[in-house]
C-alpha positions as CSV (number, residue, x, y, z in Angstrom):
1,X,-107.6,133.2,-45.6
2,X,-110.7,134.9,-44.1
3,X,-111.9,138.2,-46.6
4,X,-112.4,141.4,-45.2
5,X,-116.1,142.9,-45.3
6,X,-116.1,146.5,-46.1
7,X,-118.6,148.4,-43.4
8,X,-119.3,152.1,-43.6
9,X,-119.6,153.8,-40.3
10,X,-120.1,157.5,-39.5
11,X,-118.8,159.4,-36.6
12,X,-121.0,160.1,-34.2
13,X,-121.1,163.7,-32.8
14,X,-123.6,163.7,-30.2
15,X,-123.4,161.7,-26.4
16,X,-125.9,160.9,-23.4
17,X,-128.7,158.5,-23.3
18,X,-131.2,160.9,-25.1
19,X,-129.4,161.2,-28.0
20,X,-128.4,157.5,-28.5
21,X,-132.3,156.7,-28.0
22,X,-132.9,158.8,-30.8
23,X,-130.2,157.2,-32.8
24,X,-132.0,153.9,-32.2
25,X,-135.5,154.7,-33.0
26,X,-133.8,156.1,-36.3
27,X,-132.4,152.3,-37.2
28,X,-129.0,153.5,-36.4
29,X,-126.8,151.7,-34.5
30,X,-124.2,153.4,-32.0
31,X,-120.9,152.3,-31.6
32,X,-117.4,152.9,-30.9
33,X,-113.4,152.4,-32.5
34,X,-110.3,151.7,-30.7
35,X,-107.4,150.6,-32.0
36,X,-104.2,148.8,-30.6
37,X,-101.9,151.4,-31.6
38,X,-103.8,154.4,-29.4
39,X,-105.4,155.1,-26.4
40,X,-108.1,157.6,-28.3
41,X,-111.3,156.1,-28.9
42,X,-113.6,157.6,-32.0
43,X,-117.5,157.3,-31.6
44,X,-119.1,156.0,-34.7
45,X,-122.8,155.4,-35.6
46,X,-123.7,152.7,-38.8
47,X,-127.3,151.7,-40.4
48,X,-129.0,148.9,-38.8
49,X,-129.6,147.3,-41.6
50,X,-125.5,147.2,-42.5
51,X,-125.4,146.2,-39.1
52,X,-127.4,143.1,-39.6
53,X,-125.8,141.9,-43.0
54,X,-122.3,142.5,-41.4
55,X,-123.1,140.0,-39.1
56,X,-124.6,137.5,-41.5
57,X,-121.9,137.5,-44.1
58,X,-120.0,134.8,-41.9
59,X,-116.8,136.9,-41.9
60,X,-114.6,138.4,-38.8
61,X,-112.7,140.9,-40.8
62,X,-114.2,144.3,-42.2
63,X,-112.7,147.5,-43.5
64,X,-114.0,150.7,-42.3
65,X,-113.1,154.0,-42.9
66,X,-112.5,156.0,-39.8
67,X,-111.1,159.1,-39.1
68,X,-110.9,159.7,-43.3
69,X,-108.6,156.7,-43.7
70,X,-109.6,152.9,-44.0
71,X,-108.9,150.6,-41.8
72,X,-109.1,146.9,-41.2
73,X,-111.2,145.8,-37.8
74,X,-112.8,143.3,-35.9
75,X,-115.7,143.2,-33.6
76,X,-114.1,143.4,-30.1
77,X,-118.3,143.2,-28.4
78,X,-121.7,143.3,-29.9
79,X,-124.4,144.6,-27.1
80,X,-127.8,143.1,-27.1
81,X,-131.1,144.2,-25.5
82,X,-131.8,142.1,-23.1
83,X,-135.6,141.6,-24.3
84,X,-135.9,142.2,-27.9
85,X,-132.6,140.6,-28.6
86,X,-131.5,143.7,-30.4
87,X,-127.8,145.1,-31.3
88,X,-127.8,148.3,-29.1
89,X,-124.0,149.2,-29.5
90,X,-120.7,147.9,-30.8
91,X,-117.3,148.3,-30.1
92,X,-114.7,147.5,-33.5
93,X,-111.1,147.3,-32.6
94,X,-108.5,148.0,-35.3
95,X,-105.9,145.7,-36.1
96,X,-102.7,145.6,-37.7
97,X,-102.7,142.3,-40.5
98,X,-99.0,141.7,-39.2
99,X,-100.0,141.4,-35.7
100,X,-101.3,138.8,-33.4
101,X,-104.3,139.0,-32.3
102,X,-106.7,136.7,-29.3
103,X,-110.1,135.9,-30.7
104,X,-113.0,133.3,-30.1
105,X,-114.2,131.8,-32.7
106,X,-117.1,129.1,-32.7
107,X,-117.7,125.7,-32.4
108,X,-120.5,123.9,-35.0
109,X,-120.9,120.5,-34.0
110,X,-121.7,118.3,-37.7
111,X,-123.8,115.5,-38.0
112,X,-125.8,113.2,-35.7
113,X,-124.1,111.1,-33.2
114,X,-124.3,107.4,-32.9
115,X,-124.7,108.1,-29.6
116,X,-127.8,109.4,-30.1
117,X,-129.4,108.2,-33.4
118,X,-128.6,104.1,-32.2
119,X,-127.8,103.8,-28.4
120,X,-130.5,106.8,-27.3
121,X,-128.1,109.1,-25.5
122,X,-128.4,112.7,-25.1
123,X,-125.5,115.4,-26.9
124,X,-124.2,117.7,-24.7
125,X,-122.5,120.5,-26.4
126,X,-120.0,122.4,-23.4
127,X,-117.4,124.5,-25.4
128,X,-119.4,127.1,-27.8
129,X,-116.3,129.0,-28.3
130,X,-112.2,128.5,-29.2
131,X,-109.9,131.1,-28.1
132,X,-107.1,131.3,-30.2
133,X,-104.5,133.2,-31.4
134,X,-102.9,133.8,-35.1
135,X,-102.6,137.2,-37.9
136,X,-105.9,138.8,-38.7
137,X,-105.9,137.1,-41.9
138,X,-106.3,134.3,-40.9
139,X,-108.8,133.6,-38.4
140,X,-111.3,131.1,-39.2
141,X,-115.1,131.7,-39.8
142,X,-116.1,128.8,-37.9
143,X,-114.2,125.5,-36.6
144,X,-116.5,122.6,-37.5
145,X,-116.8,119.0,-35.7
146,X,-117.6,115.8,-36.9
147,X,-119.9,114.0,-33.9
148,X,-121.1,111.3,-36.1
149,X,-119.4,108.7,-34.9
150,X,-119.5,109.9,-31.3
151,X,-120.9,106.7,-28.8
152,X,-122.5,106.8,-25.0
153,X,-119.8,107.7,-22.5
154,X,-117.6,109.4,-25.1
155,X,-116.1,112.9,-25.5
156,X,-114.4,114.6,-27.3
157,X,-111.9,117.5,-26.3
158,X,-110.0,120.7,-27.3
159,X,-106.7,117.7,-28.4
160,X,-109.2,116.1,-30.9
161,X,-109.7,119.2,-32.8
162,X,-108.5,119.9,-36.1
163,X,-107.2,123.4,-35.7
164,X,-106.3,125.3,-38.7
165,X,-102.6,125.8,-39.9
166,X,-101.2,129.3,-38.6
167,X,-103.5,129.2,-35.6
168,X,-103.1,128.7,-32.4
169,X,-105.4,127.5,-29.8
170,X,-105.0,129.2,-26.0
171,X,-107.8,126.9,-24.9
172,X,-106.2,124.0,-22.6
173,X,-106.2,120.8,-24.5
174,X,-108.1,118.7,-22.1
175,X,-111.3,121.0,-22.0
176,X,-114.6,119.0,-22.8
177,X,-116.2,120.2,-26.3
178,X,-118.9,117.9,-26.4
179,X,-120.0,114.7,-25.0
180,X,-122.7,111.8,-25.3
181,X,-124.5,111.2,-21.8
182,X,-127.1,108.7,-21.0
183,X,-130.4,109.7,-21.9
184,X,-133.2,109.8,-19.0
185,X,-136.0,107.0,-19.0
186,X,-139.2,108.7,-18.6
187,X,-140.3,106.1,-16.5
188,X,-137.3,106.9,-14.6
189,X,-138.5,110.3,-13.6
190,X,-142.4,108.5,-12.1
191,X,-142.0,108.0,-8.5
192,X,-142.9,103.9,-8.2
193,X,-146.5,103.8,-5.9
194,X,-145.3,100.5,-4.8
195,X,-141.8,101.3,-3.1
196,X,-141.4,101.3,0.0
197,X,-141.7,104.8,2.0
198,X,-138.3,105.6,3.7
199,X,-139.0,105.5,7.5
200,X,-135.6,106.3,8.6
201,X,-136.4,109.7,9.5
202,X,-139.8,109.3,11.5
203,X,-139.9,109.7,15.2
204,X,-140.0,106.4,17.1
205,X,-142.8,106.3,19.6
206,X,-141.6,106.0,23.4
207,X,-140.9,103.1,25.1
208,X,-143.4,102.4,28.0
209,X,-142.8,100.9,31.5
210,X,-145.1,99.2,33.2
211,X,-144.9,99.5,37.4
């Protein structure tokens, strides 16, 4: 069962790009709450540095208190800036604990792949995220996958997981996680100076007709 991270957010008064600059220069994050159960929306502003440990503490869950009541909420989107990698703006959803709820949770590949370690392939990782569904509670931090003993030319899919009890997964079972493909020779990338050119495509000189 995840834990619930308590966050303290303030409302936010204020509106327009000027004034959410200023919030930003000031560490402050802007943000805002919706909930399932209503169509109003409550603009909130929160510390950057709570912002940061929020995110670190490995958890989906957090209780805020909005509107002078706590509540429990998830992150629905986290904005970045799309040079400094900075969180700009948030949006935290509230949820019911006796509800269902969609969420993406993500995929850490664990370990080093035969594949790779003895045979020389390459590990591609395709799926970063599960969707699933299941009770606030109890969505997972993470969903962790053993690629040890992954070989060249295997895969593994969405059917091979191990998905936790309660949950379940809306991803289609035959979707590609992560697969071991042949690694690339570097000679194989050096054009050979002794092959032939390809003269299929050169113009033929005309034939000539003596009178």
């Amino acid at each position: 069962m995840t834990t619930e991270y308590k966050l303290e957010v303030f409302k936010r008064e204020g509106e327009g790009k000027k004034y959410l600059r200023s919030l930003r220069r000031d560490n402050k994050v802007p943000g805002i709450y919706y909930s399932h159960a209503s169509k109003e929306s409550i603009p909130f502003l929160m510390d950057k540095k709570d912002m940061l440990k929020a995110m670190k503490a490995e958890v989906h869950l957090y209780k805020v208190s909005v509107g002078g009541r706590l509540r429990s909420a998830i992150f629905k989107e986290v904005q970045f800036h799309p040079v400094t990698d900075e969180v700009i703006h948030v949006d935290l959803y509230g949820v019911r604990m006796d509800e269902l709820i969609d969420f993406k949770v993500s995929l850490h590949l664990i370990g080093i792949p035969e594949g790779v370690s003895v045979e020389g392939g390459h590990l591609s990782h395709l799926q970063q995220e599960l969707d699933i569904r299941c009770l606030p509670a109890d969505i997972p931090n993470v969903i962790e996958i053993d690629v040890t003993e992954l070989r060249k030319g295997e895969s593994i899919h969405v059917s091979d997981l191990t998905i936790p009890d309660n949950v379940e997964c809306v991803t289609p079972a035959d979707v590609t996680v992560a697969s071991i493909i042949h690694g690339m020779k570097a000679e194989e990338t050096i054009l050979d100076d002794e092959e032939e050119e390809d003269t299929a495509f050169e113009e033929e000189a005309p034939e000539t007709t003596e009178e």
